[in-house]
GUVORO-245646 format. One line per field, with one value per residue (C-alpha): residue in one letter; x, y, z. Coordinates in Angstrom, 2 decimals, always signed. Layout:
BEGIN
residu = (a  ...)
x = (X  ...)
y = (Y  ...)
z = (Z  ...)
***
This chain:
BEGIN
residu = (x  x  x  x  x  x  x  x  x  x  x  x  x  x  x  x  x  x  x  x  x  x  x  x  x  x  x  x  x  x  x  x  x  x  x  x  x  x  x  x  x  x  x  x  x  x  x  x  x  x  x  x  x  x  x  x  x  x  x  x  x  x  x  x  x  x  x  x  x  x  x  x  x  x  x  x  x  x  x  x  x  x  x  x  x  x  x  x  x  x  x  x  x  x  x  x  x  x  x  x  x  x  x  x  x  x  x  x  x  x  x  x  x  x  x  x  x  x  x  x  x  x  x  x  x  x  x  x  x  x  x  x  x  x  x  x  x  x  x  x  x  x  x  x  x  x  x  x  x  x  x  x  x  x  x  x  x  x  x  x  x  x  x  x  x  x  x  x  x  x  x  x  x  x  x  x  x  x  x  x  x  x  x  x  x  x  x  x  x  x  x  x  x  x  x  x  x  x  x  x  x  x  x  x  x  x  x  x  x  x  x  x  x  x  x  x  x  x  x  x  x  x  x  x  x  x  x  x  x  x  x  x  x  x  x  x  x  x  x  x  x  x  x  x  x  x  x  x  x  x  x  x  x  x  x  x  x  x  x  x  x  x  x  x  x  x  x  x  x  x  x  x  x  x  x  x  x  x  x  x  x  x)
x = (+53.94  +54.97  +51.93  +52.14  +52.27  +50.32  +52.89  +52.08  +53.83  +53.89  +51.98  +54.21  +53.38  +54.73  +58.09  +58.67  +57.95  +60.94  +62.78  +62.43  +63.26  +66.56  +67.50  +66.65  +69.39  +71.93  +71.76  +71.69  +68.95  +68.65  +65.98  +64.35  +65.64  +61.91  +60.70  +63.72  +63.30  +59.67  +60.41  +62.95  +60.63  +56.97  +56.17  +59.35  +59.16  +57.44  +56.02  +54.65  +51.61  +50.73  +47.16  +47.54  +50.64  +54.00  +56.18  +58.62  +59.97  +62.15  +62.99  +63.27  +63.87  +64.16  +66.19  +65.63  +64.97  +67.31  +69.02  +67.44  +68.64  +67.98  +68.00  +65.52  +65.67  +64.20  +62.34  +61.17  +63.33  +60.76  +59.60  +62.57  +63.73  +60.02  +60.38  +59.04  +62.35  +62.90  +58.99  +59.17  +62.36  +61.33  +58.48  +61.02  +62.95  +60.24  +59.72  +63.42  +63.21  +64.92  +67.52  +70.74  +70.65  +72.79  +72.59  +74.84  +74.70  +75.64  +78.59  +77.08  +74.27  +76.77  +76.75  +72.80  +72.61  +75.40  +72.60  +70.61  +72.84  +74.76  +78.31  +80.78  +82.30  +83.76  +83.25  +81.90  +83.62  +81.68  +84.08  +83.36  +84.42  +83.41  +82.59  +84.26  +87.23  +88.00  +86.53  +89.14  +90.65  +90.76  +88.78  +86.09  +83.21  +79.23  +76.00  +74.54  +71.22  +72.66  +73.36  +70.91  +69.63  +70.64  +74.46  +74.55  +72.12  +74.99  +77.59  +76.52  +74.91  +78.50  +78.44  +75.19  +74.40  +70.71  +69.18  +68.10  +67.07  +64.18  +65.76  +69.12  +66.72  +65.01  +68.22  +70.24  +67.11  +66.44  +65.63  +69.05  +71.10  +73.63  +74.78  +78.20  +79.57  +83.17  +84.72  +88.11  +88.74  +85.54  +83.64  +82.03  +84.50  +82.64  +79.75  +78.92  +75.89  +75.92  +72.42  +70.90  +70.86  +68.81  +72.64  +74.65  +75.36  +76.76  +78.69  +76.61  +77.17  +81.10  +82.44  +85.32  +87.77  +90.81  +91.82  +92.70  +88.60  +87.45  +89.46  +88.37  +84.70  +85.14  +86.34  +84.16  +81.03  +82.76  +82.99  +79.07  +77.88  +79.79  +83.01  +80.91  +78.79  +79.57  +80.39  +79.65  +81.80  +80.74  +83.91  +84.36  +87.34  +88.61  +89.38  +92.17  +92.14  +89.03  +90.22  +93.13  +91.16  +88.85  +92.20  +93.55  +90.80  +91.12  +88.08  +87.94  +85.85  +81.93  +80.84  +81.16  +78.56  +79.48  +78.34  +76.93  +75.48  +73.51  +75.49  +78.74  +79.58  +78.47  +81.66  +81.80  +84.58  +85.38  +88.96  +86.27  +84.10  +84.89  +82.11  +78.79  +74.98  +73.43  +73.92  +69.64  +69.76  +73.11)
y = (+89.80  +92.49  +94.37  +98.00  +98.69  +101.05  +103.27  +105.82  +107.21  +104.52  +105.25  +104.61  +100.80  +99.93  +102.01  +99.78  +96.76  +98.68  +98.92  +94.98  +93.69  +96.20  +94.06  +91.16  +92.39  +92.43  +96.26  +96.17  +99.34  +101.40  +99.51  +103.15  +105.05  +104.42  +107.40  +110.00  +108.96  +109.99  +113.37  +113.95  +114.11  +112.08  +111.93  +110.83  +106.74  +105.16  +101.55  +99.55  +97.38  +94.38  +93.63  +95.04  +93.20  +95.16  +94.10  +97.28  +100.04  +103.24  +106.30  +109.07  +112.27  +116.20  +118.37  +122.08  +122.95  +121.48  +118.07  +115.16  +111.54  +107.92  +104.88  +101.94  +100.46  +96.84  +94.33  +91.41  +88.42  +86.69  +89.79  +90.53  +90.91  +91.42  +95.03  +96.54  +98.21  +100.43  +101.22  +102.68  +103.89  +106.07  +107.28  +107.79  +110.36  +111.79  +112.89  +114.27  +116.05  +118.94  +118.20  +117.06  +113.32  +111.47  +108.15  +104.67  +101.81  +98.46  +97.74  +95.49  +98.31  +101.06  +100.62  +100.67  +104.25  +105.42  +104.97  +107.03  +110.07  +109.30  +109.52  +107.91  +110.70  +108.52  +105.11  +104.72  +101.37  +99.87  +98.74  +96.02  +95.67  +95.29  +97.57  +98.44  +99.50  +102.68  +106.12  +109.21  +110.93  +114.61  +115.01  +117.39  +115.28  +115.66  +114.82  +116.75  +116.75  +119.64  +121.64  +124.28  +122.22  +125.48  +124.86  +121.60  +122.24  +125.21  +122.84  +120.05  +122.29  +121.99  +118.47  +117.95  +119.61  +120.68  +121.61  +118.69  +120.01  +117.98  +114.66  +116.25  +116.44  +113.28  +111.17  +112.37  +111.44  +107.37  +105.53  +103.15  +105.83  +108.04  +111.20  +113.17  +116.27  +117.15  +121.08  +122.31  +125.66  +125.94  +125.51  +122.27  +120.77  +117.39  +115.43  +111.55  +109.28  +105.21  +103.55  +100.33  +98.12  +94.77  +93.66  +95.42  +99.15  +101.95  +105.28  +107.70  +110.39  +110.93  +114.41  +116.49  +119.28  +117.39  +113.49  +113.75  +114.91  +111.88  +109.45  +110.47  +110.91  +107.30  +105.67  +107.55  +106.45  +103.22  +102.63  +102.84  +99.60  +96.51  +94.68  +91.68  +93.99  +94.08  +98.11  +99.50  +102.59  +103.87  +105.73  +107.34  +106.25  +109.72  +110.34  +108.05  +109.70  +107.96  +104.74  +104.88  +105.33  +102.14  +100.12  +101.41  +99.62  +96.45  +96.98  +95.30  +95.57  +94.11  +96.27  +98.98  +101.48  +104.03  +107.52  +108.64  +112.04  +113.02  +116.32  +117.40  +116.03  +118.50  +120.40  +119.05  +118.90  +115.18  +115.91  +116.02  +113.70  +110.58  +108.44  +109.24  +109.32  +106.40  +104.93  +105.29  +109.33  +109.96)
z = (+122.08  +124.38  +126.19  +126.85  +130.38  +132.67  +134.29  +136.78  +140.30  +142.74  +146.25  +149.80  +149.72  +146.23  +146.82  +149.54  +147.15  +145.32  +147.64  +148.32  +144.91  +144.87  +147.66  +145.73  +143.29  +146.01  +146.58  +149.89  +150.70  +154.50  +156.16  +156.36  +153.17  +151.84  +153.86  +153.05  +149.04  +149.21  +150.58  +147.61  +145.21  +145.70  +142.00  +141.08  +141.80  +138.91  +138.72  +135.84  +135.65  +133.62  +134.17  +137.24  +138.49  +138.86  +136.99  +136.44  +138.45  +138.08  +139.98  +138.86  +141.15  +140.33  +141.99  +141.90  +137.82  +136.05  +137.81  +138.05  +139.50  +137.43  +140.18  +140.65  +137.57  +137.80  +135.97  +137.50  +136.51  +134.57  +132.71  +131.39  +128.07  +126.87  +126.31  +129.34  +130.63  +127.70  +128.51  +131.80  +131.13  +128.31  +130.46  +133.14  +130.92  +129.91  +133.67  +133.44  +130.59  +129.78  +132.80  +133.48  +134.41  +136.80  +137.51  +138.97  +136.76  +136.66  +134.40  +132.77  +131.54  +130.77  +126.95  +127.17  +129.07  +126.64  +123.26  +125.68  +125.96  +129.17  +129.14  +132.17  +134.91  +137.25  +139.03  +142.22  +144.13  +146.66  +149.58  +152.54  +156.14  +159.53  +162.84  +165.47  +166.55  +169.10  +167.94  +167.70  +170.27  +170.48  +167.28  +167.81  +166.93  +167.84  +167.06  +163.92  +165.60  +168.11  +165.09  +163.35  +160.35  +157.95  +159.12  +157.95  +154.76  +153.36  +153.95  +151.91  +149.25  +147.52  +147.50  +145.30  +141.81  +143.24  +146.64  +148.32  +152.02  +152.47  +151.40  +153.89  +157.29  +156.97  +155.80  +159.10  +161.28  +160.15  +162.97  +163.64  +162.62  +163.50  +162.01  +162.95  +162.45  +163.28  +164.02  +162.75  +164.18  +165.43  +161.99  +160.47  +158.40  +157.28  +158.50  +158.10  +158.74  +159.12  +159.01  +159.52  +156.26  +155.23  +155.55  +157.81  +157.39  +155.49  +155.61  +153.33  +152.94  +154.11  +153.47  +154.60  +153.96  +154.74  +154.64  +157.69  +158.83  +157.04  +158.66  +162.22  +161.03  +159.41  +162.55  +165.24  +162.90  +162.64  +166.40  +166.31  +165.26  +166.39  +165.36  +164.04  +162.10  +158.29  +157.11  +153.57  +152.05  +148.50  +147.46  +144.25  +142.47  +141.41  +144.97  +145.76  +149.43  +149.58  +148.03  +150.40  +153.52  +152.54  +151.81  +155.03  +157.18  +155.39  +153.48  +150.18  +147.19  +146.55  +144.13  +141.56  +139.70  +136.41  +137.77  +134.54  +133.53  +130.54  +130.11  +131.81  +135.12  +137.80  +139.18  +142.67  +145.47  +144.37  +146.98  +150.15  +148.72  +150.74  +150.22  +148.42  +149.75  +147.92  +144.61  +144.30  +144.64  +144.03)
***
């Protein structure tokens, strides 16, 4: 017989231990996104108890009043099929109620998120490489942290459905990492940021007003970490720009998520949209 679990907002320590069995399921998580998920929204990671062991998690962050983002959804292995998912999920909606819900799933969950209301916008492909290589010449790249933090905040404010400024500073300042921005006609024109993962590392987020931006952003953050150092792109499918510049580095696919939204997809700049933030937060 299924017990009822005791689900409340999990402190620091236990969104680490979330952040340990994602990477049990082969998610590959930043070795510091921990802190930068807090500061999106602290009451938004939820964990479930079973006499006092955890046995469930979900996250389940708002942005601004009326988007919210669906990630961390785990049962431990030998908890599942018990009934405890559709638990802390339900509580986890409840937490998101009233909003517009985006979320990456696994494929093999996408007919489950459909009975609860979500409908497929795209597919985001996950795309695997290595290091390396020589960075641009003649691009006009730099370090974001020599530019004012509001710059860089309007500029991605297109790329998200809510404002996520707090999240923004502390994701371009993980330890490990590094964060670029690059100038076209003397005005930022895209910005990227590789960081440090339990395996290797990934480009998240990569935007930029031209193919031709990303591809020198790409390889300057690319030339950061070395050649024997495996490199992680999550490109969404409906740019085939993006597709094409993964392809074009000899990257090949390791995984795939269904960006799914509970209402209509967000109207974002999907053309400058090279390769999204993380598939946890969106």
């Amino acid at each position: 017989m299924t017990g009822c679990l005791e689900i409340r907002p999990m402190n620091r320590a236990e969104v680490d231990l979330a952040i340990d069995w994602a990477a049990q399921e082969g998610w590959n998580p930043g070795l510091h996104d921990a802190n930068c998920f807090a500061q999106a929204d602290p009451g938004g990671f939820l964990m479930g108890f079973l006499d006092g062991e955890p046995v469930a998690t979900i996250s389940v962050v708002r942005y601004g009043d009326s988007f919210g983002f669906l990630g961390f959804y785990i049962v431990r292995p030998e908890y599942r099929g018990q009934g405890y998912g559709i638990q802390i999920w339900n509580d986890g909606l409840l937490h998101l109620e009233g909003r517009n819900i985006g979320l990456d799933g696994v494929v093999a969950q996408q007919d489950n998120y459909k009975k609860s209301g979500f409908r497929l916008a795209w597919r985001n492909i996950r795309y695997a490489g290595t290091g390396g290589g020589p960075a641009p010449v003649g691009a006009e790249i730099f370090e974001l942290a020599s530019l004012p933090f509001a710059a860089l905040d309007a500029y991605d404010r297109p790329f998200f459905p809510a404002e996520r400024s707090l999240f923004l500073r502390c994701w371009i300042e993980q330890p490990g990492s590094h964060a670029l921005g690059i100038l076209e006609e003397g005005r930022l024109s895209g910005y990227g940021v590789i960081r440090p993962c339990r395996e290797g590392y990934k480009i998240g987020p990569l935007f930029a007003d031209s193919p031709a931006l990303a591809e020198s952003l790409f390889q300057a953050l690319k030339a950061r970490i070395g050649p024997g150092d495996s490199l992680y792109l999550d490109t969404p499918e409906v740019n085939p720009e993006a597709v094409a510049l993964a392809q074009r580095h000899g990257m090949e696919v390791s995984f795939e998520t269904a960006r799914m939204y509970t209402r209509e997809a967000p109207e974002l700049p999907i053309d400058r949209l090279f390769g999204i933030t993380s598939f946890e937060l969106g």
